[in-house]
C-alpha positions in Angstrom: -16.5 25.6 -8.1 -18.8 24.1 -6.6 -20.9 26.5 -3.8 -21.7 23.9 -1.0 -23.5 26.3 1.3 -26.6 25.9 -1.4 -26.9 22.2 -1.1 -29.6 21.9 2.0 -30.2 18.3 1.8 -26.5 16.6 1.5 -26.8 15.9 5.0 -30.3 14.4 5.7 -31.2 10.9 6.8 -33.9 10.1 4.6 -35.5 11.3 1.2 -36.9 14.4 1.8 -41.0 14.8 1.1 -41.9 16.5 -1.6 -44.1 19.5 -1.2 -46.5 20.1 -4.2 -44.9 23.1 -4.4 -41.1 21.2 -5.9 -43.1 18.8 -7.2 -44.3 21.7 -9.6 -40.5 23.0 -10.4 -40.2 22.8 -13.8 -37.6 24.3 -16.2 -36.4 24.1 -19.8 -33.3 22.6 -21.6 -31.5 25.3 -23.0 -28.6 23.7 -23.8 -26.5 20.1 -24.1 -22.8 19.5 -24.3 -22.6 15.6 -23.9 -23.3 15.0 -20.1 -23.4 18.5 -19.3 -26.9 20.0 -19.7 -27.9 23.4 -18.6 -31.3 24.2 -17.6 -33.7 27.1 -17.0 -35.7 27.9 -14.4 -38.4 30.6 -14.1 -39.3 30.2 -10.6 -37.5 28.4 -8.1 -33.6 27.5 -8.8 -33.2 23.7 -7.5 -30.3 23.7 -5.0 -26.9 22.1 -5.5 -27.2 17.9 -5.8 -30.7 18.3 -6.8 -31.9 15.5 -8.7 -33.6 16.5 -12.4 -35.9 14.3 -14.2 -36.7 14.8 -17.9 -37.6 12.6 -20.8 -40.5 10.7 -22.0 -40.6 8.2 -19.6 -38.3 10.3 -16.9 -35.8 7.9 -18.0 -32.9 10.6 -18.0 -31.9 11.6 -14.5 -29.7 15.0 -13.8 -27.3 16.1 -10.8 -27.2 20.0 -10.3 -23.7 20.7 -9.6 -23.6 24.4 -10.4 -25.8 27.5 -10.5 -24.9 29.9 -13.1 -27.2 32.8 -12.1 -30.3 33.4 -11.2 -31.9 30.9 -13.4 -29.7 29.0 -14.7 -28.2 25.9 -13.4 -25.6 23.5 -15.1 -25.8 19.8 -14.3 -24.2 16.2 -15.3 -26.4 13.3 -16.5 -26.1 10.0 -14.5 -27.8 8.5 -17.7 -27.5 8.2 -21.6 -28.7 12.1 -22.7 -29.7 10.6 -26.1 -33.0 12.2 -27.5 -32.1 15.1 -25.3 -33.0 18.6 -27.0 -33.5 22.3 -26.0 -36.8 23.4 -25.4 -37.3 19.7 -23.2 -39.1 20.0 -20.0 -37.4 19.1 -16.8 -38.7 18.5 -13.3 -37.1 18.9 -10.1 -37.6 16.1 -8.0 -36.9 18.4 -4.6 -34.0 16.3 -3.4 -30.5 14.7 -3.8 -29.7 11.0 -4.9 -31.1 8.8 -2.5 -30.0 5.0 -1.7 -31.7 2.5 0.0 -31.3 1.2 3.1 -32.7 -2.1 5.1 -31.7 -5.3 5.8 -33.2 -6.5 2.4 -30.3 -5.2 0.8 -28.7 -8.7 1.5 -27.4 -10.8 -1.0 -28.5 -8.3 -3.8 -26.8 -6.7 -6.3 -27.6 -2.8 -7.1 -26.8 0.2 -9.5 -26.2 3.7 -8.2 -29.7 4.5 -8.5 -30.6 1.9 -5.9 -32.2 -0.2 -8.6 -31.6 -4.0 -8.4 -29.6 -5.4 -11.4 -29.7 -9.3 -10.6 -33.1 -9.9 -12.5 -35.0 -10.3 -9.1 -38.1 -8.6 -7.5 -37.2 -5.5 -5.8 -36.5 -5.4 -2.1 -39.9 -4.4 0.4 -39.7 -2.1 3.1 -36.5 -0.1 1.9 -35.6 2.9 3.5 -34.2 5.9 0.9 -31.5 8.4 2.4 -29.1 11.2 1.0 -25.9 10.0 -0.7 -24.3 13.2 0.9 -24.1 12.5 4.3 -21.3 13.7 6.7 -18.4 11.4 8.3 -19.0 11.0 12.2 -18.0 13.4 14.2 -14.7 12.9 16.4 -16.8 12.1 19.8 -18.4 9.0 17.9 -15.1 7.9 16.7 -13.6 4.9 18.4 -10.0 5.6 19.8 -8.8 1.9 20.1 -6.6 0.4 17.6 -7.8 -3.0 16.9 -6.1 -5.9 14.3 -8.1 -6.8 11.7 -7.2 -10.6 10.8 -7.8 -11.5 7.0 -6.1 -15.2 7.1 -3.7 -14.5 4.2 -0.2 -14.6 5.7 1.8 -12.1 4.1 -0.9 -9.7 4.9 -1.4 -10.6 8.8 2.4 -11.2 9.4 3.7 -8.0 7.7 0.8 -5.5 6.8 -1.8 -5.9 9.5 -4.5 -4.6 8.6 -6.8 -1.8 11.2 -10.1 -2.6 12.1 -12.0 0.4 11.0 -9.0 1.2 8.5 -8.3 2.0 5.2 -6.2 0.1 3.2 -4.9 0.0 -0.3 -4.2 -2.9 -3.3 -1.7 -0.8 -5.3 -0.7 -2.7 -8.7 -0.8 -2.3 -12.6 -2.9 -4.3 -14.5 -3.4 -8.3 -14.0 -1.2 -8.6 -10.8 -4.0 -10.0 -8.6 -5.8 -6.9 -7.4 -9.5 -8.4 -7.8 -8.9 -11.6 -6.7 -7.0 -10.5 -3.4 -10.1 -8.7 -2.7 -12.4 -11.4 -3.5 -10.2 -13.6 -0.6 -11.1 -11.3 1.8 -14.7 -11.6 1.2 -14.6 -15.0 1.5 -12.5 -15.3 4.7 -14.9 -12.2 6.3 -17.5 -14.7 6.0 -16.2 -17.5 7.7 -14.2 -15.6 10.5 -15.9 -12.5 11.1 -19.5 -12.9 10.8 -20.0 -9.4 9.5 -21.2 -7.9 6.4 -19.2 -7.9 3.3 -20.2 -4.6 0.6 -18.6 -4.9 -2.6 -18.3 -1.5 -4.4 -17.4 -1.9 -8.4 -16.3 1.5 -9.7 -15.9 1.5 -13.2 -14.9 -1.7 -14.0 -15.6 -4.5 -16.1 -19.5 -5.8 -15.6 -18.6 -9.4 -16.2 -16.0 -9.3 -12.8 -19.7 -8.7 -11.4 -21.3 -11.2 -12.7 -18.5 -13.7 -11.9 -18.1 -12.7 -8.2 -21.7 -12.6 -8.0 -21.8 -16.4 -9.1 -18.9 -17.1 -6.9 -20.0 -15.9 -4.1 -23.3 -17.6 -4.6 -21.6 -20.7 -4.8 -19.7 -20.5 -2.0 -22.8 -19.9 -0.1 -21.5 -16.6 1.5 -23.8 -14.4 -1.1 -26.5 -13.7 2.4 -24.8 -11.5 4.3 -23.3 -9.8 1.0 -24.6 -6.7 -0.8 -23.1 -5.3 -4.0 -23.2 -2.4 -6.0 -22.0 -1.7 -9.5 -21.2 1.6 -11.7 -20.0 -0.2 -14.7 -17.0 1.2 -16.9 -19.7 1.8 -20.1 -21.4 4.1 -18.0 -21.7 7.4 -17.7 -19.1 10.0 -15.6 -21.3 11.1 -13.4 -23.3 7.7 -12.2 -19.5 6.2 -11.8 -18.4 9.3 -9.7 -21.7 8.9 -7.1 -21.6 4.8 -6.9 -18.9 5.1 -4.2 -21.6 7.4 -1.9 -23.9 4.7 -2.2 -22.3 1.9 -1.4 -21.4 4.2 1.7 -24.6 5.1 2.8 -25.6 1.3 2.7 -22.7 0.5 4.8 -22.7 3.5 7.3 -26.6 1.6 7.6 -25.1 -1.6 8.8 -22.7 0.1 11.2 -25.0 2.8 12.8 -28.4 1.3 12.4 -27.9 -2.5 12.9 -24.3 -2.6 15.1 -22.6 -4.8 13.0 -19.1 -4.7 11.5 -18.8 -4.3 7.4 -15.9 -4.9 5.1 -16.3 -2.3 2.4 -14.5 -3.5 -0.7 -13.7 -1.0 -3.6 -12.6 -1.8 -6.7 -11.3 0.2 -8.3 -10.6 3.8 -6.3 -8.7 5.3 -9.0 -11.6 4.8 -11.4 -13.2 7.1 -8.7 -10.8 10.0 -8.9 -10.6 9.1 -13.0 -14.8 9.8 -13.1 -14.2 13.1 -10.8 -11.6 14.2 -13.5 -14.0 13.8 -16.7 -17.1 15.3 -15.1 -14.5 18.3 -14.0 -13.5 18.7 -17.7 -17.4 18.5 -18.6 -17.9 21.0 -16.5 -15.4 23.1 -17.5 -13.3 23.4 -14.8 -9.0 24.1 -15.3 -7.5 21.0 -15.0 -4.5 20.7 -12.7 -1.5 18.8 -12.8 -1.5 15.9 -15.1 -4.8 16.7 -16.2 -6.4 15.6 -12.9 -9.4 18.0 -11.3 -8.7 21.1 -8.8 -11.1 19.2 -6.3 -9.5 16.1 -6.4 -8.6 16.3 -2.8 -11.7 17.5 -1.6 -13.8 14.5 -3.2 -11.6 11.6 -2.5 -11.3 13.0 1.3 -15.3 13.3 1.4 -15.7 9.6 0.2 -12.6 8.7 2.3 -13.6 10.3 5.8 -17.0 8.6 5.6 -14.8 5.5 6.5 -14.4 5.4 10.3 -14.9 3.1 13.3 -17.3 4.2 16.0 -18.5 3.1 19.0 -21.7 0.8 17.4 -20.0 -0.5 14.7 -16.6 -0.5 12.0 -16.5 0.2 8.3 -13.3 -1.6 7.4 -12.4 -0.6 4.1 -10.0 -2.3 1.2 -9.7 -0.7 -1.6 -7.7 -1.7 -5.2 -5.6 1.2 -6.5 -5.1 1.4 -10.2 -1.6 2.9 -11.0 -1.4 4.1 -13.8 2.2 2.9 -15.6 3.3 1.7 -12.3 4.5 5.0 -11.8 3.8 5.5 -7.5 4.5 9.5 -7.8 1.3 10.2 -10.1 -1.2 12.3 -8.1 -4.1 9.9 -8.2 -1.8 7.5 -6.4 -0.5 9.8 -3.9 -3.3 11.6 -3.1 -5.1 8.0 -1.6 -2.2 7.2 0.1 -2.4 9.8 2.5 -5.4 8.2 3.6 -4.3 4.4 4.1 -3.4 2.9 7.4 -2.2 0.3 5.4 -0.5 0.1 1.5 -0.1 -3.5 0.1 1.8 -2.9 -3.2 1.6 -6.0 -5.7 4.6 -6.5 -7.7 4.6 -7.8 -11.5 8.2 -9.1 -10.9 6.7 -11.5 -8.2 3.8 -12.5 -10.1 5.7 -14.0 -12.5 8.2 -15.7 -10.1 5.0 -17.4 -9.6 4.9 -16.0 -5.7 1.4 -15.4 -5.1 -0.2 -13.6 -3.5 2.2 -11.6 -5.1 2.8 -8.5 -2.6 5.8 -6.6 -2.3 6.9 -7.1 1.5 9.6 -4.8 1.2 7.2 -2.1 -0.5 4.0 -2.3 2.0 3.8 -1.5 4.9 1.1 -0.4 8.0 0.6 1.6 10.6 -0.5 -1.0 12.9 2.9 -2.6 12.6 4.1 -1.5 16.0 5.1 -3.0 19.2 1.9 -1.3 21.0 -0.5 -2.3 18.5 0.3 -6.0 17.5 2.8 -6.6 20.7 7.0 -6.8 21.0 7.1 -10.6 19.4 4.9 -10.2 16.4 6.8 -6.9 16.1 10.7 -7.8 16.3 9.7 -11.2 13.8 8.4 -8.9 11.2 11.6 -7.0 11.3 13.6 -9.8 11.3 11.7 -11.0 8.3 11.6 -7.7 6.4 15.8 -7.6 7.6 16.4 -11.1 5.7 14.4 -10.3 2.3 16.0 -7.2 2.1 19.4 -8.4 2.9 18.6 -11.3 0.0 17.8 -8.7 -2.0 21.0 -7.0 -2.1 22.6 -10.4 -2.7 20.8 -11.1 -5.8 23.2 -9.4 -8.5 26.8 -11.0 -6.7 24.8 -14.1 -6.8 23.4 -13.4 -10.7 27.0 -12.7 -11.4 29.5 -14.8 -9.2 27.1 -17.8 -8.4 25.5 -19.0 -5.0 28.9 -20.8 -4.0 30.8 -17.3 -4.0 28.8 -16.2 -1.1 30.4 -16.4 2.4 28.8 -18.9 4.8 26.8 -16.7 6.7 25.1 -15.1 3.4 24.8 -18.4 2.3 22.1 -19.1 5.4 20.6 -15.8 4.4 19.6 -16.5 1.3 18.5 -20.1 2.1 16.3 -18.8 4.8 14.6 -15.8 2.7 13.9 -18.3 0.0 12.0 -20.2 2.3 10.1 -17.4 3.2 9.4 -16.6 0.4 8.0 -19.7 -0.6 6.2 -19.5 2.9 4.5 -17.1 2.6 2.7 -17.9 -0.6 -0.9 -19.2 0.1 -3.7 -21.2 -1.8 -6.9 -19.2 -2.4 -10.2 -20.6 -2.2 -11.7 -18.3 -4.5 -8.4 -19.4 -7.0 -9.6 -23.3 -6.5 -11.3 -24.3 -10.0 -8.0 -22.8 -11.7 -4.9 -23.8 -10.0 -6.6 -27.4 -8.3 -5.2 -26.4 -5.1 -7.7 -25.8 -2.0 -7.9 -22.8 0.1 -6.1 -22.0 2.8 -7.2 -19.7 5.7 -4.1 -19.1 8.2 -4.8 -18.3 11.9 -2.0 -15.3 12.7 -0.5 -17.6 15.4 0.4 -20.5 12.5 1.6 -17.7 10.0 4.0 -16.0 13.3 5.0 -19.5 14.1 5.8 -20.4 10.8 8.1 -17.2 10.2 9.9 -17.8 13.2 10.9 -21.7 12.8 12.1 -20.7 9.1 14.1 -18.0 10.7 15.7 -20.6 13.1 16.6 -23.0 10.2 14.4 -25.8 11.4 13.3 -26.2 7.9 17.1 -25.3 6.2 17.1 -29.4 5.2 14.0 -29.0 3.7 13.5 -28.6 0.0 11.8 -25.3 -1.1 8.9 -26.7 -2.7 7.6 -28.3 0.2 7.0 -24.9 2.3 5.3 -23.6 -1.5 1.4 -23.4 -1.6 1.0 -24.7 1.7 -1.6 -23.2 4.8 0.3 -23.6 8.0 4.1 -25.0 8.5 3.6 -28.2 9.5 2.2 -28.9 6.3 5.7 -28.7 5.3 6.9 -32.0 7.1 3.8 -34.2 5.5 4.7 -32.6 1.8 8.1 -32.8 1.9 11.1 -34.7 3.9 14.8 -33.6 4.4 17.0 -34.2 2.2 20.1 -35.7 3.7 23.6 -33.2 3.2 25.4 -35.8 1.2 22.3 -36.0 -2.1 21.3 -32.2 -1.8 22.0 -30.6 -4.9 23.7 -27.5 -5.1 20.5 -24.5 -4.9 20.2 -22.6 -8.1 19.3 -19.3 -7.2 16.4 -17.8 -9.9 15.5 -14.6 -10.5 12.4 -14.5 -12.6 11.6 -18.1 -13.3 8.6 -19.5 -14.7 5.4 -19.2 -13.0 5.1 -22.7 -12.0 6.0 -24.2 -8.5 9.8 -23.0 -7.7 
């Protein structure tokens, strides 16, 4: 375990200075187990989160994480440990991981050690501070519950979002996770004014170098900062990239008063990082294999996440699942700290119903009728009512046929079909694939949309005209009414192709 009393700096604003005496603190490998490396020291034992240099060039860089005794202390590398042997001098730098802070952070793209990795000349005037840094305290806590609008549909209508909340992409593999995130960056630009911070946790480097280009294209890339802990990386840097990006945000929030969108992807590669360096360390694994401290870390990252009176760090973050199995303790661990769960369904995706989010699986906090008000409330109902109630249908209707249904059921299904279709969307960071442009919906449209499906204005309607479309009156210029007489009888699919239904 980890002794926390002994770590002195984790909650200081800026890099402490370094006296000649820790300057001076050297010790001596005496041992290296991959990323775990223990080290000696003769006079002065560094505190916990101390940083340790060593190498030829310094180029290896060492977290303290536990002291063994009285001169002992056993750390994990945030770098390659190759050329590493016993007997190599280390120095104590005197203080913790430091990131930097300042408004040249803009539209650059870092690595946990605050370097820049976008092949341009380092930021001036930066400011360094402590990666450890405690959440706000309840008095600086804002108490009002605000919607945060993201202009994708299916999210505003039945998952509002909280400003100053946490919410969650759950999904497997390949069901849309990244690019739903990358939407949101793009519509916080145009909408919000505020700052976007993209946090990559051990994933793929070339979804960085993509969204970078994207969002340079799109022109949204100044008020943008990313940061990156790649999956080829070490455990330890992937497990400290998260405090980083959080300091940089917590900068934007307290310093300069604005509002930030933290975006994490992936979380689960988070609590995946905390689990190896656990079993470096040599700590007994839990259940499933996962660390002791699982829900210690995940609720120090998580907590740092909080609106306050100056300023809101709004956080989305994608949610590996491993297997798609919801009950694994990585999964339900995080959702105890979500306002807001958007599950993404495979079965959807390849109905071709995309964005393709569960709305019978998600679900928010801020769906109430004090929060989003008595109309937006009882329409979400009614629309969660009808998909569920079409739902039920679908095996009488896989096995009997749509023309064994009684009238009413028959109006049901029409109507959740058209939903359905609805409440797909375009996305503008989707253009150069599907040839369709983006879509941003107001929450008014998407509400009044809902509701004139729900009174059947649009039951004469074909389905395909209310698929892929921004707001409902798109409907009428895509599509006309088909008069009762020519309309075929509706074939009712249940995992079609993925083209238009």
């Amino acid at each position: 375990m980890i002794d926390q009393s002994t770590a002195t700096t984790a909650g200081s604003d800026t890099a402490p200075a370094k006296s000649p005496a820790s300057a001076k603190n050297c010790g001596v490998v005496v041992a290296v187990r991959g990323s775990v490396v223990e080290v000696r020291f003769d006079t002065h034992l560094p505190p916990i989160y101390s940083l340790l240099h060593t190498g030829t060039k310094k180029e290896i860089v060492i977290e303290v994480l536990a002291q063994r005794d009285a001169n002992h202390v056993r750390g994990i590398a945030l770098t390659s440990t190759q050329g590493l042997a016993r007997g190599t001098v280390v120095e104590d730098t005197g203080g913790p991981l430091n990131a930097p802070v300042g408004h040249g952070l803009l539209s650059r793209m870092f690595n946990v050690f605050g370097e820049v990795i976008d092949r341009q000349a380092a930021p001036e005037n930066m400011q360094w501070r402590s990666v450890h840094r405690a959440p706000p305290s309840l008095t600086q806590r804002s108490t009002k519950s605000e919607i945060f609008e993201t202009g994708i549909k299916i999210i505003d209508v039945l998952v509002p979002l909280e400003r100053g909340g946490k919410a969650g992409l759950f999904g497997g593999a390949g069901v849309g996770k990244t690019v739903l995130l990358t939407e949101m960056i793009h519509n916080m630009m145009e909408h919000q004014k505020g700052v976007s911070l993209f946090c990559g946790i051990g994933e793929r480097c070339r979804e960085g170098e993509e969204l970078y280009d994207e969002m340079k294209k799109a022109g949204v890339l100044q008020n943008m900062v990313m940061v990156f802990g790649q999956m080829n990386e070490p455990p330890g840097a992937r497990f400290r990239v998260g405090h980083v990006a959080l300091t940089m945000a917590e900068y934007f929030r307290d310093d300069e008063h604005r509002d930030v969108l933290l975006l994490i992807d992936n979380i689960f590669r988070f609590i995946q990082a905390g689990m190896e360096v656990s079993g470096l360390m040599g700590q007994m694994p839990s259940r499933l294999g996962y660390q002791p401290t699982m829900g210690t870390e995940l609720s120090g990252l998580e907590e740092r996440i909080a609106n306050t009176d100056s300023g809101a760090i709004t956080s989305i973050q994608a949610v590996y699942v491993p297997a798609d199995d919801f009950t694994d303790p990585a999964a339900v661990h995080t959702f105890s700290h979500l306002s807001a769960s958007i599950v993404l369904s495979r079965k959807r995706a390849s109905e071709g119903l995309f964005p393709a989010i569960d709305p019978l699986q998600s679900h928010s906090k801020m769906a109430t009728p004090g929060i989003v008000g008595s109309r937006h409330y009882e329409l979400a109902q009614e629309i969660r009512k009808t998909l569920a109630q079409y739902a039920d249908l679908k095996d009488i209707i896989a096995m009997l046929g749509l023309e064994q249904l009684a009238p009413e059921d028959r109006n049901v299904v029409a109507r959740a079909r058209r939903l359905e279709r609805f409440l797909t969307q375009p996305f503008f960071t989707t253009e150069q694939f599907t040839g369709l442009a983006g879509k941003s919906v107001s929450l008014k449209d998407a509400l009044d949309g809902c509701e004139r499906i729900l009174r059947d204005e649009f039951k004469d309607y074909p389905e395909s005209a209310l698929y892929m479309i921004g707001a409902i009156d798109e409907a009428k210029k895509d599509g006309k009414p088909v008069p009762p007489a020519a309309k075929p009888p509706e074939k009712i699919a249940t995992a079609q192709s993925t083209h238009a239904p």
